[in-house]
C-alpha positions as CSV (number, residue, x, y, z in Angstrom):
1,X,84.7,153.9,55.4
2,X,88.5,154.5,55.4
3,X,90.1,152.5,58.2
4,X,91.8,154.8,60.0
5,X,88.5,156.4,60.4
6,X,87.0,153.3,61.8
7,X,90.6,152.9,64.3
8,X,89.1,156.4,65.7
9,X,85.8,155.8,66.3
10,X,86.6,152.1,68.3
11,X,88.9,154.2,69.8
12,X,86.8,156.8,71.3
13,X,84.2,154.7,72.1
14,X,86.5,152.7,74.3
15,X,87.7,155.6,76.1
16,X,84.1,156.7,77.0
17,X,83.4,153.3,78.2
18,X,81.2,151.9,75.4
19,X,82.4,148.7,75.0
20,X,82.2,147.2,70.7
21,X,82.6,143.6,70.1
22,X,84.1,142.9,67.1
23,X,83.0,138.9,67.2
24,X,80.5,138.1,64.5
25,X,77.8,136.0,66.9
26,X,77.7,132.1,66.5
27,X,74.6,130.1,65.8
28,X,74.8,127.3,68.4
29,X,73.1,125.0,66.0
30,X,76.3,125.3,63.4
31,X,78.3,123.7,66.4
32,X,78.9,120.2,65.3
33,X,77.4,117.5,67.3
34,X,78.4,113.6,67.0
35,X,76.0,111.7,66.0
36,X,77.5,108.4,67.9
37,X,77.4,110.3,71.3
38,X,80.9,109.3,71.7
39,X,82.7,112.4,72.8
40,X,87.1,112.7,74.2
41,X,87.0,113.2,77.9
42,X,87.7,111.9,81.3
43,X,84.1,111.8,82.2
44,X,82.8,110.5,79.1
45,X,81.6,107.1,78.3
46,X,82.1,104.9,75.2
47,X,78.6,104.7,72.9
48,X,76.9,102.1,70.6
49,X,74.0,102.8,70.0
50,X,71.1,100.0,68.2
51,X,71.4,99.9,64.5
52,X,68.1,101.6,63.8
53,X,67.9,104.1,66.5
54,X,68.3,107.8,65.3
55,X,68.5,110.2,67.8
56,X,67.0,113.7,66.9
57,X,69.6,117.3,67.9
58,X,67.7,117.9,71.0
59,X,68.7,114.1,72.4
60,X,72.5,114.7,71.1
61,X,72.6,118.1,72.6
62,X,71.3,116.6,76.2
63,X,73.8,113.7,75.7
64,X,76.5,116.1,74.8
65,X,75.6,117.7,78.3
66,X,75.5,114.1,80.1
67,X,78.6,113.0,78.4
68,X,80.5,115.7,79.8
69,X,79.3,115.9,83.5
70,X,82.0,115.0,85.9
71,X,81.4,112.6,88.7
72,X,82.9,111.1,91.5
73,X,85.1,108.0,91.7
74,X,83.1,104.8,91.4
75,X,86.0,104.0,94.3
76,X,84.5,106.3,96.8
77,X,82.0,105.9,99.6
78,X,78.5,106.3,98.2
79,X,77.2,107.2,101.9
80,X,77.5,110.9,101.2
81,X,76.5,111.7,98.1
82,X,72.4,112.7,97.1
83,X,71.1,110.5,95.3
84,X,69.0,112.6,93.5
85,X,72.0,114.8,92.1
86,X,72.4,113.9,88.4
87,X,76.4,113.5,89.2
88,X,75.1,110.3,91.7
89,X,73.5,109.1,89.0
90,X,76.2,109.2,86.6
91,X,78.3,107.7,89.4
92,X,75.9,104.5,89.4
93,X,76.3,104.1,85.8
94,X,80.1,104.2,86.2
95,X,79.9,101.6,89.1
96,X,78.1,99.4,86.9
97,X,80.7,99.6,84.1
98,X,83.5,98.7,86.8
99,X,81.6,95.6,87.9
100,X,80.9,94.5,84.4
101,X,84.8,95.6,83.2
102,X,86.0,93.3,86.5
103,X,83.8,90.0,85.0
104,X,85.5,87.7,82.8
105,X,82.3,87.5,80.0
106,X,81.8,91.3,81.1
107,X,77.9,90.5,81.9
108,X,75.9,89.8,85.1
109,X,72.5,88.2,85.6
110,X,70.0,91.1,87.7
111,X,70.4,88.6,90.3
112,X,74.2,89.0,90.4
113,X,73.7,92.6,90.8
114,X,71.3,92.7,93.1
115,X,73.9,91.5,95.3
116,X,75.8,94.9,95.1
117,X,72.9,97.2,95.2
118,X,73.0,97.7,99.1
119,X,76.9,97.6,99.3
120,X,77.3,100.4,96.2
121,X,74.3,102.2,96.8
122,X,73.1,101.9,93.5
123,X,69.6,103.4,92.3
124,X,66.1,101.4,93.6
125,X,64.9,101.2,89.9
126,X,68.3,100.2,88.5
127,X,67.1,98.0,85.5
128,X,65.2,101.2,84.0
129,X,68.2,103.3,84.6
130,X,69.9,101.3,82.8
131,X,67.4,100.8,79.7
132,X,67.7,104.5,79.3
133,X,71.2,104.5,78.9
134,X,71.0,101.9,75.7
135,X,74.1,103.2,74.2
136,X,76.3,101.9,77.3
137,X,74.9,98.5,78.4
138,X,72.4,95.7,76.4
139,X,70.1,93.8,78.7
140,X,68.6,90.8,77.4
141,X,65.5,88.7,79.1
142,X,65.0,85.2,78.7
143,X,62.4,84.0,80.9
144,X,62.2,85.4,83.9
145,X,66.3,86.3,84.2
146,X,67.8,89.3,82.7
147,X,71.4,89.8,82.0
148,X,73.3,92.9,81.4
149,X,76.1,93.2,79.1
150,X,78.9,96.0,78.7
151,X,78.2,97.0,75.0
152,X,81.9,98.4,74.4
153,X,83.3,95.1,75.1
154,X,81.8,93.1,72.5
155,X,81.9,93.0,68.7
156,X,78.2,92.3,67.5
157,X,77.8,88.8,69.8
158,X,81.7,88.1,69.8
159,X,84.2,89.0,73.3
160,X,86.6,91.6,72.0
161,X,89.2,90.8,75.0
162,X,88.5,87.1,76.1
163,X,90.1,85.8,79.4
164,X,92.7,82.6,79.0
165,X,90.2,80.7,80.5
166,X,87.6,81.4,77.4
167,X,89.6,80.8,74.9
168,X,91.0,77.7,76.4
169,X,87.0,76.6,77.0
170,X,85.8,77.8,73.9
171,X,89.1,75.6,72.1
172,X,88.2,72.5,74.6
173,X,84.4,72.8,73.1
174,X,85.9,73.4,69.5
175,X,88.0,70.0,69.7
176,X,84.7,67.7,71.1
177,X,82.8,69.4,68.5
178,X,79.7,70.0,70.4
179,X,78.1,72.7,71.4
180,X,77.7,73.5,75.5
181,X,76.0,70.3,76.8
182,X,74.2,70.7,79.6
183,X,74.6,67.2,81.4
184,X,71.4,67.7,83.9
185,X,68.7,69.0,82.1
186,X,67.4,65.7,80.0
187,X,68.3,62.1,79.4
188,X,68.7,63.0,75.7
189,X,71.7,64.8,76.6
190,X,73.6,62.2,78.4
191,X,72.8,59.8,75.8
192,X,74.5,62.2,73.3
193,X,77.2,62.3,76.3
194,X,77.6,58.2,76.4
């Protein structure tokens, strides 16, 4: 077909109305999807997931989705927002990540966040909300305590940004060369101590 020819047609059609789309359609699974879950934008969070989890295109396609929902401003008055609306949710998560960012080891005990729950508004099953979102926080249970750590701040078990304070405790233990002591637990200890 000569192109002039084709010009014509495209052009006729157009001026009865017929509208011709010249865009070849694109397969949405060609679109390429990280498989970190670590995607650029405001609303986004940083992600590490476990070494042996891998997550399947449908999981990545919803994360994708999650990743770029906006929310509110952890800053703002909780009192008026659903808490059922997935952007409430979202907000939780990123009230969390504040709290931790503010701590010097950037964990808290469940017990320490407890204390914010009613104050923040945060959700009534908060441990499991967090669980699910394994890629942003690590929770640990030793006993009957739980702690929740900020994944993005640490380097396998190491601080990536100590405080002073650490690094002047962690060079105090360094220099007695022990370990942490804890002075009340047994005699054994404070023998070691004396």
């Amino acid at each position: 077909m000569d192109i002039n020819k084709f010009i014509q047609i495209c052009t006729r059609l157009a001026q009865e109305g017929v509208v011709v789309n010249m865009k070849p359609k694109e397969d949405k699974r060609k679109v390429k999807i990280s498989k970190d879950g670590n995607y650029a934008g405001p609303f986004a969070f940083r992600v590490n997931f476990p070494a042996g989890f891998r997550p399947n295109v449908n999981f990545l396609e919803q994360f994708e989705r999650w990743q770029k929902l906006e929310f509110p401003s952890p800053y703002l008055n909780a009192r008026r927002f659903d808490a059922a609306d997935p952007k409430t949710r979202k907000r939780a998560l990123a009230v969390i990540h504040e709290l931790l960012s503010l701590t010097m080891e950037r964990r808290m005990t469940s017990a320490q966040l407890d204390a914010f729950h009613a104050e923040c508004y945060l959700p009534s099953q908060l441990l499991l909300c967090l669980i699910k979102h394994h890629g942003i926080f690590y929770l640990t249970n030793k006993g009957v305590r739980s702690t929740v750590f900020l994944k993005d701040a640490y380097v396998g078990s190491n601080l990536i940004d100590k405080c002073p304070l650490l690094q002047f405790n962690d060079k105090f233990v360094a220099l007695c060369g022990r370990g942490n002591v804890d002075l009340c637990n047994s005699k054994s200890s404070l023998q070691a101590v004396l």
